[in-house]
C-alpha positions in Angstrom: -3.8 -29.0 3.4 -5.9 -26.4 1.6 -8.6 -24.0 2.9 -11.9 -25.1 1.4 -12.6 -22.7 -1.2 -16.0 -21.3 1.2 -13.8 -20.0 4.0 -11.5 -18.8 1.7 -14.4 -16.4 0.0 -15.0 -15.4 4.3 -11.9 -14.3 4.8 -12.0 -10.4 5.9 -9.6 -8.5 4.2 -7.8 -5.1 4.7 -6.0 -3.4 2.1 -3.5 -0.5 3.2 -1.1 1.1 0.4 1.7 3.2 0.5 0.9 5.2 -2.7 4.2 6.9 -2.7 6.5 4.3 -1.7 4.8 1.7 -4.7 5.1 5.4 -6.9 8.7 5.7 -6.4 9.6 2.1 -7.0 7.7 2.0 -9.9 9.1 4.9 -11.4 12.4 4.3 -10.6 13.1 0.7 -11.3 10.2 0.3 -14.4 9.1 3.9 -15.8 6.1 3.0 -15.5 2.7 4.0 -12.9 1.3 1.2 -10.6 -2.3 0.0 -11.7 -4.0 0.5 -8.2 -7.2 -1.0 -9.7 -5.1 -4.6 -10.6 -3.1 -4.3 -7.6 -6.9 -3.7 -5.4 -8.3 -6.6 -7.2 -5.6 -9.3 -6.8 -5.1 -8.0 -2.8 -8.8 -9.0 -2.4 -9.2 -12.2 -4.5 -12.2 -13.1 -4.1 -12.5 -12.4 -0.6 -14.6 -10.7 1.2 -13.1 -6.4 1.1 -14.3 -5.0 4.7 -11.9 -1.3 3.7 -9.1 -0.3 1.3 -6.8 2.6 2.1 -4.7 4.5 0.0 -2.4 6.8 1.8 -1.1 9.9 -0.1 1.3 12.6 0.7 0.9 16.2 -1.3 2.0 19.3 -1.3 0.1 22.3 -0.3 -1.4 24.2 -2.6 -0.2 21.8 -5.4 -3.6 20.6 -7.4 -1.5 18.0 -10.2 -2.5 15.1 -7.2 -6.3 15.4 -7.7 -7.0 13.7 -10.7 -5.2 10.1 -9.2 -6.8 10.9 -6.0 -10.0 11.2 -7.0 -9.5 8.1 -9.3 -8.7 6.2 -6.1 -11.6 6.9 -4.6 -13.9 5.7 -7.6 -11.9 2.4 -7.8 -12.8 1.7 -4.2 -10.2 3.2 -1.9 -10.6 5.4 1.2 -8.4 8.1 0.1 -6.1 9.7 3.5 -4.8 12.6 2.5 -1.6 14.3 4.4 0.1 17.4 2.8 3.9 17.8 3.4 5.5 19.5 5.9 9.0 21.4 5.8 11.4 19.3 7.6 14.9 21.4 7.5 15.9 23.9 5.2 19.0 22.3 2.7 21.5 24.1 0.7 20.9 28.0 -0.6 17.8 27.9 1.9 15.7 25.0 0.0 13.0 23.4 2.2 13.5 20.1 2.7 10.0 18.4 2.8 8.8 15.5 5.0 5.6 13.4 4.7 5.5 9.8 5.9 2.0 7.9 6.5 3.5 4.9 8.4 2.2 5.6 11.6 -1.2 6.4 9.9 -1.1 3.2 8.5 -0.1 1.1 11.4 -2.8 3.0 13.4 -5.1 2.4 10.9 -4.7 -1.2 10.7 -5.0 -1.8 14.4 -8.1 -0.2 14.8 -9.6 -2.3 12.2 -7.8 -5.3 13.5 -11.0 -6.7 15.1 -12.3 -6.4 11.6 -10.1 -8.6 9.5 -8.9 -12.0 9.0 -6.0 -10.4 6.1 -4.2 -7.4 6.1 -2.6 -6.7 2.5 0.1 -4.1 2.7 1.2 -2.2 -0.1 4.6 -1.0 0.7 8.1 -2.4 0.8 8.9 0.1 3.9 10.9 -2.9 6.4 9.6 -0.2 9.1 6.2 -2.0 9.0 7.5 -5.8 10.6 6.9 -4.7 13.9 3.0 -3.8 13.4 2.5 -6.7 11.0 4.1 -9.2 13.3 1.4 -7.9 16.0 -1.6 -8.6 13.7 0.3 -12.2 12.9 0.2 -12.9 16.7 -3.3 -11.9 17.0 -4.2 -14.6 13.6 -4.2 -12.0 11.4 -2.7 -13.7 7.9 -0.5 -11.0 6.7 0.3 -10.5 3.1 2.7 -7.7 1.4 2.3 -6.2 -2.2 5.6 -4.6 -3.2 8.5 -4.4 -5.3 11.0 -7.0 -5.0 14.3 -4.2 -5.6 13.1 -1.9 -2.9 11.6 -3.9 -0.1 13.1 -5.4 2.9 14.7 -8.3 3.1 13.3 -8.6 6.9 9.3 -7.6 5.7 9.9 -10.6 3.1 10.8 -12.5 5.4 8.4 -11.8 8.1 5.1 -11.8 6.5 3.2 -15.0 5.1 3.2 -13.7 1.6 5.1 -11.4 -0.4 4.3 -10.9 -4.0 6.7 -8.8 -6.5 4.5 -6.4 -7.7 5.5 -7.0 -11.5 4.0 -10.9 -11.1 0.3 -9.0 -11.0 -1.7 -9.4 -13.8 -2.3 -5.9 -15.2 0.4 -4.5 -12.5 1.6 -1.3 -14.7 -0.9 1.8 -16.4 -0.3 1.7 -19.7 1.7 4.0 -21.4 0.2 7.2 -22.4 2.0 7.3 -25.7 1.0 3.9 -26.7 
């Protein structure tokens, strides 16, 4: 039976994206760059958008990030910042960097779990079932924004939708050449 369409519009939603895990998959699989303002709009849908969060990972003293995070911000996202951090040094003495949001995110989405009747993740990471079965057990509908080739069979599997990415309207930037 369907929702009438009035408690549909109610509906509290939370939006929390990976930016470099949708980057990476976008890039590698399509050559192309997500459209976070398509991807913000169909996560909503009409309903009611209590905080979007995109999560980004940078490198110190590297400025080439500023321009998409400041476009992020005017497109309606809270913008959390985290610069890398040298995890082990590789080969010839090469730093091997580390910068993962996924416990930001999970915190995140539990403190505004009181908040929300939706959570839409933006991330394929299968590291996220745990958390998002949590909020499911609390009534939380859980949704998952992602690409198809590089998410988790188990985070597919777990959540109460999963959309491929692609399927969104508007889902790529367009090419700069074109």
């Amino acid at each position: 039976m369907a929702e009438p369409l009035g408690h549909y519009q109610e509906q509290r939603v939370g939006v929390f994206v990976d930016t470099q895990n949708l980057y990476h998959s976008a890039r590698d699989y399509y050559e192309r760059n997500v459209n976070f303002e398509s991807l913000l709009r169909f996560a909503v849908g009409g309903r009611r958008l209590v905080r979007a969060t995109a999560y980004v990972v940078e490198k110190e003293g590297d400025t080439s990030a500023w321009p998409f995070i400041y476009k992020l911000s005017t497109i309606g996202y809270k913008v959390r910042r985290m610069y890398l951090t040298v995890k082990e040094t590789g080969e010839g003495g090469r730093p091997i960097y580390s910068g993962n949001w996924d416990m930001g995110i999970a915190a995140d989405m539990v403190r505004l779990m009181p908040y929300l009747d939706v959570v839409v993740l933006g991330s394929g990471d299968g590291d996220f079932v745990e958390i998002l079965e949590v909020l499911m057990e609390r009534g939380i509908r859980v949704e998952v924004i992602a690409f198809r080739e590089t998410t988790a069979q188990r985070l597919i599997d777990a959540v109460d939708r999963f959309t491929h990415l692609p399927e969104i309207p508007g889902a790529f930037m367009e090419p700069k050449n074109a």
